[in-house]
PQR file of N, CA, C, O and H, with PARSE charges and radii, in Angstrom:
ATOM      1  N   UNK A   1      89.796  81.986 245.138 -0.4000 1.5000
ATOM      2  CA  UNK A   1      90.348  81.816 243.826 -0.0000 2.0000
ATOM      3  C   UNK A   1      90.698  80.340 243.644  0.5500 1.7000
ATOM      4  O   UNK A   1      91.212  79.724 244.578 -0.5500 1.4000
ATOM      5  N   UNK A   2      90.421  79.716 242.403 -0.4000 1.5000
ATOM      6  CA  UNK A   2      90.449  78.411 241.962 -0.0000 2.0000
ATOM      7  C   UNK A   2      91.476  78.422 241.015  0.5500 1.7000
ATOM      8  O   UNK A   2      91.657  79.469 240.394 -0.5500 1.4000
ATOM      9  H   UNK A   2      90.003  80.216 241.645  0.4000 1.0000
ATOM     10  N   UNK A   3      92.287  77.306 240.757 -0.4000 1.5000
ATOM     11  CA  UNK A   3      93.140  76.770 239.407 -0.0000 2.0000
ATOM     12  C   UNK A   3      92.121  76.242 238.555  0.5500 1.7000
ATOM     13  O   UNK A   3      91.148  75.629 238.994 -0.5500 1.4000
ATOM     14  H   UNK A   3      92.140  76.456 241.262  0.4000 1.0000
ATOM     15  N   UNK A   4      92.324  76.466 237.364 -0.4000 1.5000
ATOM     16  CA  UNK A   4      91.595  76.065 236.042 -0.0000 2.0000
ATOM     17  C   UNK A   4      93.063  75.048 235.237  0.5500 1.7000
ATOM     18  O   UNK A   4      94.164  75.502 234.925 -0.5500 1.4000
ATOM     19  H   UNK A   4      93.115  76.963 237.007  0.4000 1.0000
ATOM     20  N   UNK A   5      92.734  74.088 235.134 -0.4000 1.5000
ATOM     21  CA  UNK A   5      93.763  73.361 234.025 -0.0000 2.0000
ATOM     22  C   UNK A   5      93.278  72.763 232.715  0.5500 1.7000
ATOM     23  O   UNK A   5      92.366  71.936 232.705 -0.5500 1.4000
ATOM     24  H   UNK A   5      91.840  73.718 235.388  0.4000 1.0000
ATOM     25  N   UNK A   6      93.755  73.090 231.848 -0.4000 1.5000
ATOM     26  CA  UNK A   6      93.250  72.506 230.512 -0.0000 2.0000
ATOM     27  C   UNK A   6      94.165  71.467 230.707  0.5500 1.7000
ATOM     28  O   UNK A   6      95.368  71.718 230.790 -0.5500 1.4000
ATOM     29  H   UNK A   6      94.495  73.762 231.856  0.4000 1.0000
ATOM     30  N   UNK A   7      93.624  70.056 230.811 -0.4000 1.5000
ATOM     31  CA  UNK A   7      94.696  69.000 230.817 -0.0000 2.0000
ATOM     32  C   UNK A   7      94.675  68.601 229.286  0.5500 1.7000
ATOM     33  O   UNK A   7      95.426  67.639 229.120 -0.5500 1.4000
ATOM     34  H   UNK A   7      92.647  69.852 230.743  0.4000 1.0000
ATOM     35  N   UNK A   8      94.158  68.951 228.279 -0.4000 1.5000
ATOM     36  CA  UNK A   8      94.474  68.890 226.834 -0.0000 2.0000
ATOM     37  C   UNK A   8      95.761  69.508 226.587  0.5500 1.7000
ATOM     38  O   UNK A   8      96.550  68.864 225.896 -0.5500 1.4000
ATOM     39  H   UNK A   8      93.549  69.733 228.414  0.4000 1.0000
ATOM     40  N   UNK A   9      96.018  70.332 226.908 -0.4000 1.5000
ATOM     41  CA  UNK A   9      97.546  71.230 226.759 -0.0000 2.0000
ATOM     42  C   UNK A   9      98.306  71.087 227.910  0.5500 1.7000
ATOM     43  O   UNK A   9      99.473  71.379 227.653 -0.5500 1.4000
ATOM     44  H   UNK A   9      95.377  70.855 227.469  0.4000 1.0000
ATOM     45  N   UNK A  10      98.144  70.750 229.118 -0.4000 1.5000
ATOM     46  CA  UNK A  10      98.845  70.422 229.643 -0.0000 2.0000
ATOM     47  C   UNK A  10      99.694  69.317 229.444  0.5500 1.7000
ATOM     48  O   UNK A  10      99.128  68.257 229.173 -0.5500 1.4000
ATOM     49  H   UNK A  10      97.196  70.512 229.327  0.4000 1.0000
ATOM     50  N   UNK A  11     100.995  69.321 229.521 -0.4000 1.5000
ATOM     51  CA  UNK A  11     101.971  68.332 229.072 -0.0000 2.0000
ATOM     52  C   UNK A  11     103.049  67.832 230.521  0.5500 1.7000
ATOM     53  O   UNK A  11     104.012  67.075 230.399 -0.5500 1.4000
ATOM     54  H   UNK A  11     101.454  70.182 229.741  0.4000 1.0000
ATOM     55  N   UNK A  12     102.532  68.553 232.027 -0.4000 1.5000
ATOM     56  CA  UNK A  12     102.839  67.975 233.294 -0.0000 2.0000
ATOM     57  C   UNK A  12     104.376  68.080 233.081  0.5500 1.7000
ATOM     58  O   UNK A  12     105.018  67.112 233.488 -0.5500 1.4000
ATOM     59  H   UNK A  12     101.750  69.168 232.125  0.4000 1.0000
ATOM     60  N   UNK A  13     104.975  68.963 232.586 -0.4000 1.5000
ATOM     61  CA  UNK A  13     106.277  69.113 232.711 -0.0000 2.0000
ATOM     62  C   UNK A  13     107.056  69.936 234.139  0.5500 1.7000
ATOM     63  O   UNK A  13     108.276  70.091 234.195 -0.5500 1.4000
ATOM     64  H   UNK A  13     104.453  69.750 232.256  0.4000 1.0000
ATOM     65  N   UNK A  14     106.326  70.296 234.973 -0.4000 1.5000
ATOM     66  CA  UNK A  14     106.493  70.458 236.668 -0.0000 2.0000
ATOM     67  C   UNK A  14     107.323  72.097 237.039  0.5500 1.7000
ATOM     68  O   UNK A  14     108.039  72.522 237.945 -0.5500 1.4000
ATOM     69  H   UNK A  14     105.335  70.170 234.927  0.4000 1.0000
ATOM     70  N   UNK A  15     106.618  72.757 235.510 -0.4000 1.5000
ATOM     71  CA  UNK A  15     107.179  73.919 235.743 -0.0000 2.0000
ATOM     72  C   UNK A  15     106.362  74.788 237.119  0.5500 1.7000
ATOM     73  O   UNK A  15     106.807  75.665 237.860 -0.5500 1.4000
ATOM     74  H   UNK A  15     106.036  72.412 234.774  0.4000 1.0000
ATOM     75  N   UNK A  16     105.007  74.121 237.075 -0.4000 1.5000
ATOM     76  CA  UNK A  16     104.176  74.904 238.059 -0.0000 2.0000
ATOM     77  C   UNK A  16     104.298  73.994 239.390  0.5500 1.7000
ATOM     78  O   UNK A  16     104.131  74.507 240.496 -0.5500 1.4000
ATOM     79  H   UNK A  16     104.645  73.409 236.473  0.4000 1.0000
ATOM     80  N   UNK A  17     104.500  73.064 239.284 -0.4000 1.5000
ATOM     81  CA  UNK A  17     105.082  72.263 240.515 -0.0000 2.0000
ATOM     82  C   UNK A  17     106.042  73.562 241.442  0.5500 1.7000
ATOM     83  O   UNK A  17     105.751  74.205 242.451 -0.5500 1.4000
ATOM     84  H   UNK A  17     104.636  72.648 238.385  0.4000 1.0000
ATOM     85  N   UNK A  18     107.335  73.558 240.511 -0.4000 1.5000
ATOM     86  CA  UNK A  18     108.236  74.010 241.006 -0.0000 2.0000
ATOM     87  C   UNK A  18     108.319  75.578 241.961  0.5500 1.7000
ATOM     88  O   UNK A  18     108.916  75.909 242.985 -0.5500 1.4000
ATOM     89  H   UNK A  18     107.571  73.035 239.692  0.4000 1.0000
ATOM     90  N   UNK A  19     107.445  76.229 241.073 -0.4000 1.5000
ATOM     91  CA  UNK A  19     106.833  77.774 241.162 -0.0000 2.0000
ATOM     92  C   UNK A  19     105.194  77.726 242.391  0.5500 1.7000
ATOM     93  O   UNK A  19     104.488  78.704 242.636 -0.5500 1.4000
ATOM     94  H   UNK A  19     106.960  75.960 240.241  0.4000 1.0000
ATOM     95  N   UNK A  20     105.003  76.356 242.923 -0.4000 1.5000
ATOM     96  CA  UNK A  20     104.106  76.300 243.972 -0.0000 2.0000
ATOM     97  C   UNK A  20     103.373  75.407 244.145  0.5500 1.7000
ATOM     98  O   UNK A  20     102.163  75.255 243.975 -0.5500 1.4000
ATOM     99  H   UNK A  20     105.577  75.562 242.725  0.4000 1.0000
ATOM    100  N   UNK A  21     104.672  74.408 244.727 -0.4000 1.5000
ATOM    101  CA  UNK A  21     104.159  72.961 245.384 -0.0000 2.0000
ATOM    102  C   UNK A  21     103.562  72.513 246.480  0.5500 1.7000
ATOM    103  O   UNK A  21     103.705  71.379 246.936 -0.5500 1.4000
ATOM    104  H   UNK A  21     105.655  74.531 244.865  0.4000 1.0000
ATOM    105  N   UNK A  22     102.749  73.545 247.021 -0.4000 1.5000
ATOM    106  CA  UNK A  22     101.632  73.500 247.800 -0.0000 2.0000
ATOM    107  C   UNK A  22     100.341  73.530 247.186  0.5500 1.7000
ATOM    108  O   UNK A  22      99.347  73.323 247.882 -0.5500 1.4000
ATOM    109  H   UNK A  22     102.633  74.466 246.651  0.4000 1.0000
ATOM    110  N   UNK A  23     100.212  73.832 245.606 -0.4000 1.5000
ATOM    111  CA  UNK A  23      99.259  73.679 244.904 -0.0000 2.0000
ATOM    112  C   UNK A  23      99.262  72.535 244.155  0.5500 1.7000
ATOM    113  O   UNK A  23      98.216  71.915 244.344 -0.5500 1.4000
ATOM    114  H   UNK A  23     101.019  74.001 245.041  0.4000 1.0000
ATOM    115  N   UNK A  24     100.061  71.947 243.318 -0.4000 1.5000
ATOM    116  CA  UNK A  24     100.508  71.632 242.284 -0.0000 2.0000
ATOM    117  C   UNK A  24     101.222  70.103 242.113  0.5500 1.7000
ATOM    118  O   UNK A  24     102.358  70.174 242.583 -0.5500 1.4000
ATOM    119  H   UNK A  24     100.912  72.450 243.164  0.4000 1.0000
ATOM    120  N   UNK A  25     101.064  69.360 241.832 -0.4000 1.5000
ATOM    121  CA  UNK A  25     102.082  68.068 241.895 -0.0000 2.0000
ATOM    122  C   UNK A  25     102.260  67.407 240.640  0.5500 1.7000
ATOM    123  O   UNK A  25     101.380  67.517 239.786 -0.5500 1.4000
ATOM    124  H   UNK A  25     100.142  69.302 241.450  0.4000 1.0000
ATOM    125  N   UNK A  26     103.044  66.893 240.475 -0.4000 1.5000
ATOM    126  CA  UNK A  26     103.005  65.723 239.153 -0.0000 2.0000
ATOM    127  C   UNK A  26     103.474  64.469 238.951  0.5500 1.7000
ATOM    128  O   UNK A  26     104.640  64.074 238.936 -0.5500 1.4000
ATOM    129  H   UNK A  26     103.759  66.804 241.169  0.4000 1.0000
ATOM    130  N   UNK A  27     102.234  63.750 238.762 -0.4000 1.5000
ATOM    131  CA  UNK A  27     102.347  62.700 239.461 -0.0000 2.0000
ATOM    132  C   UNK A  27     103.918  61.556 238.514  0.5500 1.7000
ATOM    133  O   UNK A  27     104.573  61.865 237.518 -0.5500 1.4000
ATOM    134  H   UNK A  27     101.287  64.071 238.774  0.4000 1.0000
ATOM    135  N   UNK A  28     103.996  60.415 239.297 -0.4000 1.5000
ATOM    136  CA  UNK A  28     104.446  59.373 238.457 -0.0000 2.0000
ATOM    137  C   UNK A  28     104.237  59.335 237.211  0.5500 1.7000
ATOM    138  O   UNK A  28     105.259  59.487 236.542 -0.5500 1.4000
ATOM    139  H   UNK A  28     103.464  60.164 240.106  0.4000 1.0000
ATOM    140  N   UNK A  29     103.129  59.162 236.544 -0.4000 1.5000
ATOM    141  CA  UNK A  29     102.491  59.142 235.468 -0.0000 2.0000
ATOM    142  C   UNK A  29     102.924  60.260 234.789  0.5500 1.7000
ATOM    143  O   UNK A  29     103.628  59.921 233.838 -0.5500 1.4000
ATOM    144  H   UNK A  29     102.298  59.038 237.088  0.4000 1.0000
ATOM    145  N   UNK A  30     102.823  61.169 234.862 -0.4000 1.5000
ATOM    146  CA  UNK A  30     103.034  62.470 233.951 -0.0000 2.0000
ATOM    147  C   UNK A  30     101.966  62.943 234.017  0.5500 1.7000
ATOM    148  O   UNK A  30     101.600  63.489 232.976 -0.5500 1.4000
ATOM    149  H   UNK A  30     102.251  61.444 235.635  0.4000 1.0000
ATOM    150  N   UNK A  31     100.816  62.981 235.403 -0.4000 1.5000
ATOM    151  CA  UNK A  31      99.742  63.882 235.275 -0.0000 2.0000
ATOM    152  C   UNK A  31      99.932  64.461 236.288  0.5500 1.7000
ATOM    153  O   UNK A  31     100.620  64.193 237.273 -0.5500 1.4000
ATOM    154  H   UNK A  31     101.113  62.538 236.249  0.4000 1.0000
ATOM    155  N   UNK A  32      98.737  66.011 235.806 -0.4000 1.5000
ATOM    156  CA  UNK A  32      99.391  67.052 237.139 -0.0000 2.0000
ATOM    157  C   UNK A  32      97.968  66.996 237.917  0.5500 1.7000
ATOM    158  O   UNK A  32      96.885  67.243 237.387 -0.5500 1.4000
ATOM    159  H   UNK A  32      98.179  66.228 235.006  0.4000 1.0000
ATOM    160  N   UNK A  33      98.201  66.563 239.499 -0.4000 1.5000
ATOM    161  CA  UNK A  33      97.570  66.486 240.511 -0.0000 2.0000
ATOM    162  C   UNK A  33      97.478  68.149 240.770  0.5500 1.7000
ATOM    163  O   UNK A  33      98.397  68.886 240.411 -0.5500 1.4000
ATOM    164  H   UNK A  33      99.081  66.362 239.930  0.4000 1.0000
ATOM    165  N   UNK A  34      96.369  68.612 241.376 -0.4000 1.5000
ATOM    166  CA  UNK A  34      95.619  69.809 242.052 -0.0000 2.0000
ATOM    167  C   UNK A  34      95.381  69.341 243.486  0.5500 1.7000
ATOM    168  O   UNK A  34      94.456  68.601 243.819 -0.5500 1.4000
ATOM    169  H   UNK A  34      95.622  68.013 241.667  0.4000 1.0000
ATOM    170  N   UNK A  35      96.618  70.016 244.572 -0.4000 1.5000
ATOM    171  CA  UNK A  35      96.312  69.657 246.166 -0.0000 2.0000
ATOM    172  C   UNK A  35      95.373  70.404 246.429  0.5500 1.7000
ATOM    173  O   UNK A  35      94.607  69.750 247.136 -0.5500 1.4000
ATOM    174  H   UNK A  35      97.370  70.617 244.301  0.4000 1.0000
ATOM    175  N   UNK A  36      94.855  71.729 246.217 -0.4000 1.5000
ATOM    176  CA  UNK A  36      94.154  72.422 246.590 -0.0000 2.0000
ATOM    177  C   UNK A  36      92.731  72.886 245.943  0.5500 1.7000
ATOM    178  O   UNK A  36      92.848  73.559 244.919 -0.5500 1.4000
ATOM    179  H   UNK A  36      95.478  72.260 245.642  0.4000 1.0000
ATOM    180  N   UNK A  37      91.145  72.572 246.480 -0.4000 1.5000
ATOM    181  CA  UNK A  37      90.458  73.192 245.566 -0.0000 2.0000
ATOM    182  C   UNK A  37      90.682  74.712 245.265  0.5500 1.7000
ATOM    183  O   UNK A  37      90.803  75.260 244.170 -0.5500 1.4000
ATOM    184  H   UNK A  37      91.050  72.026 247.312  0.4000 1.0000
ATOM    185  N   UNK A  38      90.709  75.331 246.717 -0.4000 1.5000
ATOM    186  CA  UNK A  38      90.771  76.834 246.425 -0.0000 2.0000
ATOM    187  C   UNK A  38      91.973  77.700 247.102  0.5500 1.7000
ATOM    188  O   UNK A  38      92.230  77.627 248.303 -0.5500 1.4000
ATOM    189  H   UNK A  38      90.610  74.886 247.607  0.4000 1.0000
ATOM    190  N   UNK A  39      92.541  78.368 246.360 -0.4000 1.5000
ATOM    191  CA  UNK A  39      93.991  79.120 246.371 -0.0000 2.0000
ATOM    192  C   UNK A  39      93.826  79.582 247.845  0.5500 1.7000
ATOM    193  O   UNK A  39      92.925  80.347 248.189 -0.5500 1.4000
ATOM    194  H   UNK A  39      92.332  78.427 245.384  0.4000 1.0000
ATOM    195  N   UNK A  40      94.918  78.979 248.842 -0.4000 1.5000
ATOM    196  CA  UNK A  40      94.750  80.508 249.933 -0.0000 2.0000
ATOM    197  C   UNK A  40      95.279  81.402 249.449  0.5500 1.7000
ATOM    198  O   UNK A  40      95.868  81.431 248.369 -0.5500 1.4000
ATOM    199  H   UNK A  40      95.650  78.358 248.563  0.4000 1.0000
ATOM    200  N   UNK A  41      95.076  82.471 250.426 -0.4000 1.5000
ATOM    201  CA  UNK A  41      95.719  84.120 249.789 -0.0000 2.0000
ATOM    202  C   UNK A  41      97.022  83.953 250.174  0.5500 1.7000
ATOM    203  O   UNK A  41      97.720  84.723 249.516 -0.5500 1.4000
ATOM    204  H   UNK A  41      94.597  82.447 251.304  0.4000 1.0000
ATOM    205  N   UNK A  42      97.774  83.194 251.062 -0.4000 1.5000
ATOM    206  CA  UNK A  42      99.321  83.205 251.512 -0.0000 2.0000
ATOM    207  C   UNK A  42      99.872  82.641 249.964  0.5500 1.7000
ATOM    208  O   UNK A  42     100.659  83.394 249.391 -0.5500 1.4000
ATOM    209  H   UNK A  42      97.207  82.568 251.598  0.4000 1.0000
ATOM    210  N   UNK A  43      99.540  81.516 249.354 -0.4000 1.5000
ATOM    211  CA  UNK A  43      99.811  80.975 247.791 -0.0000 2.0000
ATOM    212  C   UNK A  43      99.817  81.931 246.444  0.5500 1.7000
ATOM    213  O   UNK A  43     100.460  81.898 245.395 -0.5500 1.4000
ATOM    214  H   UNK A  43      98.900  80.905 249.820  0.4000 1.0000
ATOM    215  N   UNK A  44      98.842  82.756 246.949 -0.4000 1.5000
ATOM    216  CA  UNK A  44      98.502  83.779 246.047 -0.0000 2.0000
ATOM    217  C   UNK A  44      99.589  83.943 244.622  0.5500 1.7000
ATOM    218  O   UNK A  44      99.729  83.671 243.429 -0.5500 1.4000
ATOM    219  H   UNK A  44      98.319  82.782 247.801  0.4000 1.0000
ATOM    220  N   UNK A  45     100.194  84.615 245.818 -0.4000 1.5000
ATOM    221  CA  UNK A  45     101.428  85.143 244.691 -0.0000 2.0000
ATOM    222  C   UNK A  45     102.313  84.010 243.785  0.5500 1.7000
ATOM    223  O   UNK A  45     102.835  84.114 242.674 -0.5500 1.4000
ATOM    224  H   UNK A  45     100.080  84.836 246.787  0.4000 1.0000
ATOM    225  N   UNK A  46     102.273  83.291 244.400 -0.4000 1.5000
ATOM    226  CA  UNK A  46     103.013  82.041 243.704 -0.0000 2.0000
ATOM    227  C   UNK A  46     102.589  80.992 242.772  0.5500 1.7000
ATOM    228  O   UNK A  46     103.239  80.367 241.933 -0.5500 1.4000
ATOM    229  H   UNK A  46     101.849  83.207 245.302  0.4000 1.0000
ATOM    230  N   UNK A  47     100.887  80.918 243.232 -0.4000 1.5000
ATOM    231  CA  UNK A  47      99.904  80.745 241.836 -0.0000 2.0000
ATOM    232  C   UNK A  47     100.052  81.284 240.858  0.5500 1.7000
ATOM    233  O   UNK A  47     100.289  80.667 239.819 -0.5500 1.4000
ATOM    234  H   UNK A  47     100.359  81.426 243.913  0.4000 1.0000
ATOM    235  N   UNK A  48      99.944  82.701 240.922 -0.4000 1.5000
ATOM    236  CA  UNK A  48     100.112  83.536 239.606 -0.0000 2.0000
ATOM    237  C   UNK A  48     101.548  83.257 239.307  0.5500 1.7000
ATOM    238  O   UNK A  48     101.450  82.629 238.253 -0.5500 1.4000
ATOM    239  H   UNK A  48      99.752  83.202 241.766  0.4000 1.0000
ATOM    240  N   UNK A  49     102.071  83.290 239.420 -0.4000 1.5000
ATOM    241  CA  UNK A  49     103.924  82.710 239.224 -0.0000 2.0000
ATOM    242  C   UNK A  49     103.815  81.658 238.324  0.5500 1.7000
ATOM    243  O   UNK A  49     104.261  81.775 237.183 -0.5500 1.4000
ATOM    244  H   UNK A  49     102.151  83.800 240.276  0.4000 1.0000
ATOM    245  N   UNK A  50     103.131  80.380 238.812 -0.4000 1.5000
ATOM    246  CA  UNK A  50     102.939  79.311 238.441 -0.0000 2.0000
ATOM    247  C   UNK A  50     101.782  78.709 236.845  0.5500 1.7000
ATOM    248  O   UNK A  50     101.651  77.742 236.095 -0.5500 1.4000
ATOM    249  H   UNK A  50     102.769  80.286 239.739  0.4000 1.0000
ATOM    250  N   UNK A  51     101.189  80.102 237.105 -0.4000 1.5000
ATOM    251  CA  UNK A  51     100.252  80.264 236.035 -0.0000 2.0000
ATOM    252  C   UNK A  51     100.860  81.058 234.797  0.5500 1.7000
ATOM    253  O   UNK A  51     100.547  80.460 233.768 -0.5500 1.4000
ATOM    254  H   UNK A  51     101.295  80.888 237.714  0.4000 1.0000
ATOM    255  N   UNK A  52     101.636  82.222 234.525 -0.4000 1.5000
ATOM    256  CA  UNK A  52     102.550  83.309 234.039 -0.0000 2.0000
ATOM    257  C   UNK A  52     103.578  82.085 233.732  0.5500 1.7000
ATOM    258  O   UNK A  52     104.270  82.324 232.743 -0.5500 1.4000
ATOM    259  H   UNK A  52     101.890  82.708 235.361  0.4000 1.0000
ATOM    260  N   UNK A  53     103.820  80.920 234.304 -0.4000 1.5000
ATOM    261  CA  UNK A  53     105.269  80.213 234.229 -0.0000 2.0000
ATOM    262  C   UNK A  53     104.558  79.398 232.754  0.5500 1.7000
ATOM    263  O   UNK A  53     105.014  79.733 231.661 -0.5500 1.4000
ATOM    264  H   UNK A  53     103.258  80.726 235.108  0.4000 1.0000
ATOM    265  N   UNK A  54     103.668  78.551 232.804 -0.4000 1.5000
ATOM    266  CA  UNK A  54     103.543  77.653 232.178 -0.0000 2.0000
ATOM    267  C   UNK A  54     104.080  78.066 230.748  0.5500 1.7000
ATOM    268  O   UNK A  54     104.004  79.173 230.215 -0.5500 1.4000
ATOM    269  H   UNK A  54     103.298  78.278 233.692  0.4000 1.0000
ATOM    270  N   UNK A  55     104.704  76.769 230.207 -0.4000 1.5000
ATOM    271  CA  UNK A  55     104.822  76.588 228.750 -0.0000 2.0000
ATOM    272  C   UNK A  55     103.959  76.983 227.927  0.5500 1.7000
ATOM    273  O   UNK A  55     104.130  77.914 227.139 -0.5500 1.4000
ATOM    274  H   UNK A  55     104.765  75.870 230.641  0.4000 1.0000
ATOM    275  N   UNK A  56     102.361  75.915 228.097 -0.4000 1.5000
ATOM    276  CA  UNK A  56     101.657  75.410 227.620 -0.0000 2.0000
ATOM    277  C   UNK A  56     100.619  76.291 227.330  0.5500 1.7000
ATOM    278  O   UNK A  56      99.840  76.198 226.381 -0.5500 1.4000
ATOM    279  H   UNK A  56     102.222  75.159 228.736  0.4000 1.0000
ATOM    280  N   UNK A  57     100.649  77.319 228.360 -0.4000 1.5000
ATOM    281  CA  UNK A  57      99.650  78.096 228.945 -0.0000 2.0000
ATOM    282  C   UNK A  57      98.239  77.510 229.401  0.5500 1.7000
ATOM    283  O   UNK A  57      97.132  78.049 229.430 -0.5500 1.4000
ATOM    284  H   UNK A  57     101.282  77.395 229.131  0.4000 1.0000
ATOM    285  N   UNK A  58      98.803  75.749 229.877 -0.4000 1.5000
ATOM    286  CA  UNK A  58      97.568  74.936 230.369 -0.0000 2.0000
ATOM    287  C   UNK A  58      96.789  75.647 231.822  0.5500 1.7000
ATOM    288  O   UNK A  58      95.893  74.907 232.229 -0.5500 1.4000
ATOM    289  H   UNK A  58      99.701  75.311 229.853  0.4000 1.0000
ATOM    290  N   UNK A  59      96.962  76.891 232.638 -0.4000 1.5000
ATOM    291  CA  UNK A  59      96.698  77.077 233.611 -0.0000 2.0000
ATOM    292  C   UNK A  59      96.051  78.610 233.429  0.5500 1.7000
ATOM    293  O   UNK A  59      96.362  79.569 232.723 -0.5500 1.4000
ATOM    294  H   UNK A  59      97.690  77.492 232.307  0.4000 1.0000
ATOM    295  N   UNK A  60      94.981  78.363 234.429 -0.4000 1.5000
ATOM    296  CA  UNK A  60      94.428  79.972 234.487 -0.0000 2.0000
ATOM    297  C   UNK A  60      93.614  80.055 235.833  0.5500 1.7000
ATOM    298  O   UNK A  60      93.234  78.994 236.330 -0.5500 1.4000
ATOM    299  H   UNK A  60      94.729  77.584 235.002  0.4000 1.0000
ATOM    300  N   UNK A  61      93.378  81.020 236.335 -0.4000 1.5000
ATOM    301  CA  UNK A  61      93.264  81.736 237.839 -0.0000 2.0000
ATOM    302  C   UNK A  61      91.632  81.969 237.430  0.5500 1.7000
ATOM    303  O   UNK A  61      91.325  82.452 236.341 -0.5500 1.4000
ATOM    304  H   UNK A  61      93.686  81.881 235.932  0.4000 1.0000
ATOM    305  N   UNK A  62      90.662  81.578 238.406 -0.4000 1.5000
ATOM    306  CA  UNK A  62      89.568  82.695 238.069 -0.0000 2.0000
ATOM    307  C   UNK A  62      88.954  82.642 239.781  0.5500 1.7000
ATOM    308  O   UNK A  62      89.337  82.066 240.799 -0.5500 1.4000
ATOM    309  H   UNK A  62      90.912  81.185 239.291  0.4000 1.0000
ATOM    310  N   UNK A  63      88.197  83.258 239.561 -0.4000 1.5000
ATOM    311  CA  UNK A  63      87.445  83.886 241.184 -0.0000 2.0000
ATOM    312  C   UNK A  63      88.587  84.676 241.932  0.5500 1.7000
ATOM    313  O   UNK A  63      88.364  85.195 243.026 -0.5500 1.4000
ATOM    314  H   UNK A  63      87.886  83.727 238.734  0.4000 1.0000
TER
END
């Protein structure tokens, strides 16, 4: 399973940081860094957390 980010709607406000910062970062800048290409299954749950969290609804899960 992969993160999908629309960085058009994304606005890097570190709600998904917070909900799974083994995926997720934001940088200095106000852009959101992707540590991981593909989700392990231990992250799993906290991806979807992190995805369900967003404001923006800049994030989505596929594979």
């Amino acid at each position: 399973m992969k993160v999908i980010v629309d960085y058009d709607l994304c606005e890097a406000n570190a709600v998904c940081q917070k909900s799974c910062p083994d995926v997720f970062r934001v940088e200095e800048d106000d852009s959101l860094t992707l540590l991981v290409a593909e989700i392990p299954e231990r992250l799993r749950a906290q991806a979807e957390e992190a995805v369900r969290l967003c404001p923006r609804q800049a994030l989505r899960l596929e594979g």
